[in-house]
DRENZA-200469 format. One record per residue (C-alpha): x, y, z; chain; residue number from 1. Coordinates in steps of 0.001 Angstrom, whole numbers, plus 500000, padded with zeros to 6 digits. Layout:
BEGIN
ATOM      xx      yy      zz  chain    n
ATOM       X       Y       Z      A  NUM
...
END
This chain:
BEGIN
ATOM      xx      yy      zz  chain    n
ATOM  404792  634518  782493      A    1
ATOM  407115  632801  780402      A    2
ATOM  404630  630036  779132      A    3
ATOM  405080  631257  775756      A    4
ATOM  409160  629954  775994      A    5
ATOM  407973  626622  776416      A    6
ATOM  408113  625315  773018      A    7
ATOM  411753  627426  772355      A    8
ATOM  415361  625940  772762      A    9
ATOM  416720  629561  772659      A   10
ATOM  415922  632942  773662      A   11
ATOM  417952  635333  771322      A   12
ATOM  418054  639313  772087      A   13
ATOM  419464  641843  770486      A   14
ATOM  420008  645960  771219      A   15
ATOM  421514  648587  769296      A   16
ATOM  423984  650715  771322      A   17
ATOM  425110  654090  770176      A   18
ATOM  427935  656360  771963      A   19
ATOM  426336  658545  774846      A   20
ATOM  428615  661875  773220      A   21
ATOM  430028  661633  769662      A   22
ATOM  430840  658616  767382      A   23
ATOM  434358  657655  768465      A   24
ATOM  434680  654373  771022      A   25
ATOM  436917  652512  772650      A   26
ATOM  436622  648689  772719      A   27
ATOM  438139  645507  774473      A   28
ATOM  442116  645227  774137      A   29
ATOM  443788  641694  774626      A   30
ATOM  446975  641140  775592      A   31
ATOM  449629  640920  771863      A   32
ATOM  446733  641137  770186      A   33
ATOM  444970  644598  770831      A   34
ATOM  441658  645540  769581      A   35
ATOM  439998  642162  767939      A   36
ATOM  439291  643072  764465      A   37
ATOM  437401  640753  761417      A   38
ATOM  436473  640934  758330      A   39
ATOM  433081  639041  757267      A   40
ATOM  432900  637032  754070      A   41
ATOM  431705  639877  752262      A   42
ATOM  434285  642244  753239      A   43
ATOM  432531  644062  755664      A   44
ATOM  435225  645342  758799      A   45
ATOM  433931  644219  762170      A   46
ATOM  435129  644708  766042      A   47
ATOM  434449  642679  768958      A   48
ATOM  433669  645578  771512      A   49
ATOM  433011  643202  774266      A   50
ATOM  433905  639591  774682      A   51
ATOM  431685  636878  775783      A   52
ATOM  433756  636735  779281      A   53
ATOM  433585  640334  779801      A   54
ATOM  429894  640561  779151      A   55
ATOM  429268  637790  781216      A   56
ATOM  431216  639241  784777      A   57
ATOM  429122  642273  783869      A   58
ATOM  425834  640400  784362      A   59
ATOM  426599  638881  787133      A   60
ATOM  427936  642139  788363      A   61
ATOM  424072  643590  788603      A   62
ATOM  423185  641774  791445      A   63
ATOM  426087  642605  793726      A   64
ATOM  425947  645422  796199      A   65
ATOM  427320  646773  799035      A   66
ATOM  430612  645125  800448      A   67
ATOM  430300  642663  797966      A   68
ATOM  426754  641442  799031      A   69
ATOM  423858  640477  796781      A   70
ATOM  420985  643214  796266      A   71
ATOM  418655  643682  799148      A   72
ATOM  415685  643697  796447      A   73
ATOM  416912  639829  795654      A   74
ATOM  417008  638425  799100      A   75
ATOM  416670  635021  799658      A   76
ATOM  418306  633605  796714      A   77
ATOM  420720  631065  797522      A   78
ATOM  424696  631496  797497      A   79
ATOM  427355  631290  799791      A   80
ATOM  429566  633741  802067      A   81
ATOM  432951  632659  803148      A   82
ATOM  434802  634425  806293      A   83
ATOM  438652  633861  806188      A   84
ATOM  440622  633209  809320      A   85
ATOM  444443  633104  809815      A   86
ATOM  446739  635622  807463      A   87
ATOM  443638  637683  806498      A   88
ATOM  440218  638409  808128      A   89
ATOM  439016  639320  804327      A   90
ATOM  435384  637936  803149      A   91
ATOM  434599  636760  799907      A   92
ATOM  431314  634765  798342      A   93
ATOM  430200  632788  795249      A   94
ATOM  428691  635856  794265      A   95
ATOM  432240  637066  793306      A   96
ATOM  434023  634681  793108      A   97
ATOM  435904  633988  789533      A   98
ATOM  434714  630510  789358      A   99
ATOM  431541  630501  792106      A  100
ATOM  431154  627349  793873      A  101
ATOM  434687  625892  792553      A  102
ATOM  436236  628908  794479      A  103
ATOM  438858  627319  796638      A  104
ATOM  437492  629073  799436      A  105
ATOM  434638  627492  799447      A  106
ATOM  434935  623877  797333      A  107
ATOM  437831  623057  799764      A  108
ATOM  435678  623010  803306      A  109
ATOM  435919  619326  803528      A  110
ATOM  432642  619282  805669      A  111
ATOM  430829  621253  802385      A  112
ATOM  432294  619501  799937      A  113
ATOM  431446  616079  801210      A  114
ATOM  427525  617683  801829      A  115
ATOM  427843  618970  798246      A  116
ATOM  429059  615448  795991      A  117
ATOM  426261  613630  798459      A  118
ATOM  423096  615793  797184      A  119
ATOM  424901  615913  793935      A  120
ATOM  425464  611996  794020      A  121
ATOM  429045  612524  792127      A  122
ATOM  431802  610435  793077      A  123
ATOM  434880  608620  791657      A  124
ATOM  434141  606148  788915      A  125
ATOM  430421  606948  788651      A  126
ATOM  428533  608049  785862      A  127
ATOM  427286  612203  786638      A  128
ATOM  423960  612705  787198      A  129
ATOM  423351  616174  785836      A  130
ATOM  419781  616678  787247      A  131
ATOM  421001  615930  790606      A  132
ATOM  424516  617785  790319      A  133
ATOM  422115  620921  788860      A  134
ATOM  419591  620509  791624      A  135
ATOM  422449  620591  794396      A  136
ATOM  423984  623776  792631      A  137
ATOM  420650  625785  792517      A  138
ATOM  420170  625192  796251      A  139
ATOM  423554  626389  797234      A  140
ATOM  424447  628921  794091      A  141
ATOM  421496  629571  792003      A  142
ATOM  423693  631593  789722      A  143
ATOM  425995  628963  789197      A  144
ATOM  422863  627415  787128      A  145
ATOM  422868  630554  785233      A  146
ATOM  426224  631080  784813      A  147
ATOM  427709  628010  784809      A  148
ATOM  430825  626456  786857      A  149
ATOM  433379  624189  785859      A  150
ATOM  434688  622242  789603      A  151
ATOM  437997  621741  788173      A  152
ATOM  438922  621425  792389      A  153
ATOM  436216  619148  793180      A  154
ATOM  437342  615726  793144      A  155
ATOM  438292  614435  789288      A  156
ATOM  437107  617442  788044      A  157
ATOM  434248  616040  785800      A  158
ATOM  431362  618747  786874      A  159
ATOM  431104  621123  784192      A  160
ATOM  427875  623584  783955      A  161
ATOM  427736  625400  780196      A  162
ATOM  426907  629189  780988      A  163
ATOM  422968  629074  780156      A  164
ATOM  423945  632692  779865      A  165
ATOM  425886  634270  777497      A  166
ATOM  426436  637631  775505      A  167
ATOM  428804  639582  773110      A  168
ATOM  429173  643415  771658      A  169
ATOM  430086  643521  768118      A  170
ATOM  430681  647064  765775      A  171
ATOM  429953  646594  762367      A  172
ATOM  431366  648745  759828      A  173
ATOM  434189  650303  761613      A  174
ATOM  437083  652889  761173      A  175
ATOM  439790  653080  763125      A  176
ATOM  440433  656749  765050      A  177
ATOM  444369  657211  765856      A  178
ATOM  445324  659931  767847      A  179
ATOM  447638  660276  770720      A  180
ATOM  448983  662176  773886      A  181
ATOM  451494  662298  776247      A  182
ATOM  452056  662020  780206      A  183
ATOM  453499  664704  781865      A  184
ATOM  456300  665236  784131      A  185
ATOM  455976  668631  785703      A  186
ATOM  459232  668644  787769      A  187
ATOM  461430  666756  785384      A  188
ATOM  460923  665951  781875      A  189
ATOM  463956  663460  781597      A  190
ATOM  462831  661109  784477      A  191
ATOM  466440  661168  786132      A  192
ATOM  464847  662802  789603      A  193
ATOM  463288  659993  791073      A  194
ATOM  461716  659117  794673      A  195
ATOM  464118  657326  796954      A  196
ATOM  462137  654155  797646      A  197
ATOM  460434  653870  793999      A  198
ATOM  463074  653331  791284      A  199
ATOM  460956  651706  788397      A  200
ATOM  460459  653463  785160      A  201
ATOM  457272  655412  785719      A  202
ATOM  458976  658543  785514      A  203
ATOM  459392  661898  782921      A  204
ATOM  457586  662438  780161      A  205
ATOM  455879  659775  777598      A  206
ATOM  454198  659767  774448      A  207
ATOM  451427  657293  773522      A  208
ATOM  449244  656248  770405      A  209
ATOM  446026  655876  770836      A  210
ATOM  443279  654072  768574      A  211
ATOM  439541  654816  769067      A  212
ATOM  436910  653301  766419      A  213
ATOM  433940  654731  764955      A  214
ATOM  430862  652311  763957      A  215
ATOM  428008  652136  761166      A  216
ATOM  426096  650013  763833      A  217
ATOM  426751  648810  767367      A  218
ATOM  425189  645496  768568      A  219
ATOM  424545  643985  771947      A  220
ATOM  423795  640483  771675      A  221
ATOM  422486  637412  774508      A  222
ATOM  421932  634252  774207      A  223
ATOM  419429  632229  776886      A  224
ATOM  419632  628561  776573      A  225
ATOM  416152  627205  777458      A  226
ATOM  417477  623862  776246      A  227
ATOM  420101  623602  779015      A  228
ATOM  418059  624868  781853      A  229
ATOM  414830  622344  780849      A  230
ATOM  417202  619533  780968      A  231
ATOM  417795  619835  784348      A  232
ATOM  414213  619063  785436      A  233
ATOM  414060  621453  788082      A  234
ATOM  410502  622304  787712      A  235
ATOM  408745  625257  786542      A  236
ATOM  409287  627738  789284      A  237
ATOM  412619  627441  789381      A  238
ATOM  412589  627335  785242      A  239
ATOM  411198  630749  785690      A  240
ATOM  413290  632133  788394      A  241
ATOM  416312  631044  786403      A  242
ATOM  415448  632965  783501      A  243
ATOM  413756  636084  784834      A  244
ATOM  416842  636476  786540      A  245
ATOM  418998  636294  783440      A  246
ATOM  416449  638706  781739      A  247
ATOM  416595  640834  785282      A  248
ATOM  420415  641057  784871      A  249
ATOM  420517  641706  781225      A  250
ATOM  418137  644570  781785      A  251
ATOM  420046  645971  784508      A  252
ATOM  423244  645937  782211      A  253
ATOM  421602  647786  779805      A  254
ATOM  419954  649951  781854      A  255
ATOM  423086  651132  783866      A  256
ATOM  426150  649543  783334      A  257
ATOM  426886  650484  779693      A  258
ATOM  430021  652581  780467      A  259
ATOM  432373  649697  779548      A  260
ATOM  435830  651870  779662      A  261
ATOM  436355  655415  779667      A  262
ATOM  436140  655931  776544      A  263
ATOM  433349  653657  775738      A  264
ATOM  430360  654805  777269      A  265
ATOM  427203  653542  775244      A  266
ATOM  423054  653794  775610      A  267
ATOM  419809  652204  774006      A  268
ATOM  419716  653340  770252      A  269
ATOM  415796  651267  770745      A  270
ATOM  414144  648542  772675      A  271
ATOM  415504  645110  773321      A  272
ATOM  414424  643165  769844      A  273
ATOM  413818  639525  770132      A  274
ATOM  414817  637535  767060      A  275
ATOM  414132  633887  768543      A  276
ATOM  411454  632995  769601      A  277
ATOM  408474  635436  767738      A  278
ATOM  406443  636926  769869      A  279
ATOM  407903  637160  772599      A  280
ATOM  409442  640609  774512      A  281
ATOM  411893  641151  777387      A  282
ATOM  409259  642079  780209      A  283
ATOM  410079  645549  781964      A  284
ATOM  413076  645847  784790      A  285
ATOM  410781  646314  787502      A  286
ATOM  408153  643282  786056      A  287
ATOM  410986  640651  785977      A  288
ATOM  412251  642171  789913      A  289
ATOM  408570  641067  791219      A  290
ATOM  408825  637460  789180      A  291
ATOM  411958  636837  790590      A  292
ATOM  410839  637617  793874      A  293
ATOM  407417  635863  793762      A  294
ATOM  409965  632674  792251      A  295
ATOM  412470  632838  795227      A  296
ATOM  409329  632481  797561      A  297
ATOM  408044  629797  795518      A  298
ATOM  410946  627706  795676      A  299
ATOM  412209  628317  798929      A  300
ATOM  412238  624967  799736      A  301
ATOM  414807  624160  797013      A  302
ATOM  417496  626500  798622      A  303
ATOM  419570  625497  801558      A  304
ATOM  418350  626760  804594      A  305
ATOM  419078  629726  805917      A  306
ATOM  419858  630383  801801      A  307
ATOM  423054  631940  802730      A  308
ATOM  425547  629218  803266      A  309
ATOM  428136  630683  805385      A  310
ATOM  431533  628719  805640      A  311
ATOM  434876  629550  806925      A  312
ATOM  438328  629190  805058      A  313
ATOM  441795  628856  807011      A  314
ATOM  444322  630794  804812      A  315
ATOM  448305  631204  804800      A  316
ATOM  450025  633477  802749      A  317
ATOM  452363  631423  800085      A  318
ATOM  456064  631820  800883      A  319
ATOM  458705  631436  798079      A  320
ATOM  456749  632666  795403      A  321
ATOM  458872  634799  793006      A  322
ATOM  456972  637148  792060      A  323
ATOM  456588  638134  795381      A  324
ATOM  460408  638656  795805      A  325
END
């Protein structure tokens, strides 16, 4: 399917979003900064809507279902489940995980960890082998290929995967929207009566500003970097897995999971648009679910077997810690 890529470094895709009711939108705050406002060369006012991080743990975010588990329709792709034992019976998985496979949970079972640098051949004072370090990833965390992982608790902290992922929302043309409200306190206004074991001040009634932007033009952007995944030499079936999957996920963003805040909930203004390379268009949500599934059967062999690595992580709860007093 994606024979026409093979001559193409990058796959670049754009969609125009517009507001699902209205023009008014709220985007991505950071912390002492707020709303992340520009102004081009030319003048023209721009917002970042959504950040490149945000975006991304929204992709990955597609494939998860139920109690945290990947999508029955994507079975068999590899990744692993970790059961805690000791001061909590919680589960967790690469799947969710902030950092996948570098998850302490998981990159500190000695017997995994040892497995892992082996396929990977990475150890002390040697040179990294990328191809092998990328082939042990895909068999353990596929989507550690796609969305890269930087083992910063692995050893001397030299593996480092780029995202071969990425994407951004940016407004262009904006105008800020200021308006305001207030929070209610139907018993007492002042904030004096107050429950007996919760003395923090959450209490009476408060006023708030609140800024909401309008937009000439709203634009998703993603980035695929054919480059990267090529240069791991993993072979064409997993090539294609890799990036029908990204184009699965990106699809099933836009499809569904475009209600970013509550007061940012966007849609398709028109069809994915592919600016690099020509020719080539975005294949249809349910065409890129069969590829991936014909791909996971294809390379099968490449995953760990069963593909769900399942592990288990002694914890203890810190004691000490400030915050917690």
């Amino acid at each position: 399917m994606f024979t026409n890529l093979k001559d193409a470094k990058r796959l670049l895709i754009e969609a125009q979003l517009t507001p699902v009711q209205g023009d008014r939108f709220q985007p991505t705050g950071f912390a002492d900064l707020g709303a992340a406002t520009y102004q081009l060369s030319d003048g023209t006012s721009m917002l970042l809507v959504e950040s490149a991080q945000s975006v991304a743990n929204r992709l990955e975010a597609t494939i998860i279902g139920a109690d945290n588990a990947l999508i029955p329709e994507l079975e068999g792709l590899s990744y692993i489940k970790v059961k805690m034992e000791g001061a909590s019976d919680a589960q967790t998985n690469s799947l969710i995980e902030a950092h996948r496979v570098n998850s302490p949970f998981i990159i500190s079972d000695k017997n995994f960890q040892a497995v892992f640098c082996e396929e990977a051949a990475y150890a002390k004072g040697k040179p990294v082998d990328w191809r092998r370090i990328a082939r042990a990833m895909f068999k353990y965390d596929v989507n550690s290929v796609l969305h890269g992982a930087f083992m910063a608790n692995l050893e001397d902290g030299r593996i480092k995967l780029a995202r071969a992922i990425s994407g951004f929302v940016e407004a262009k043309g904006i105008r800020e929207v200021v308006s305001g409200g207030v929070k209610n306190n139907p018993i007492d206004p002042t904030g004096k009566l107050r429950a007996k074991e919760y003395d923090k001040d959450v209490y009476g009634n408060v006023p708030y500003q609140r800024v909401e932007y309008t937009a000439e033009k709203i634009t998703a952007y993603f980035n695929l970097d054919l480059g990267l995944l090529r240069s791991y030499d993993l072979g064409n079936d997993a090539f294609d897995l890799i990036v029908g999957l990204g184009l699965f996920k990106i699809r099933r963003f836009l499809d569904g999971g475009l209600r970013l805040r509550t007061a940012c909930d966007f849609k398709l203004a028109s069809e994915l648009t592919v600016t690099v390379p020509e020719g080539f268009a975005v294949p249809s949500t349910g065409t890129l679910l069969e590829l991936v599934k014909q791909k996971i059967n294809a390379v099968g062999d490449m995953f760990a077997s069963p593909p769900v690595t399942k592990l288990t992580s002694e914890v203890v709860v810190k004691s000490g810690d400030k915050s917690e007093e």
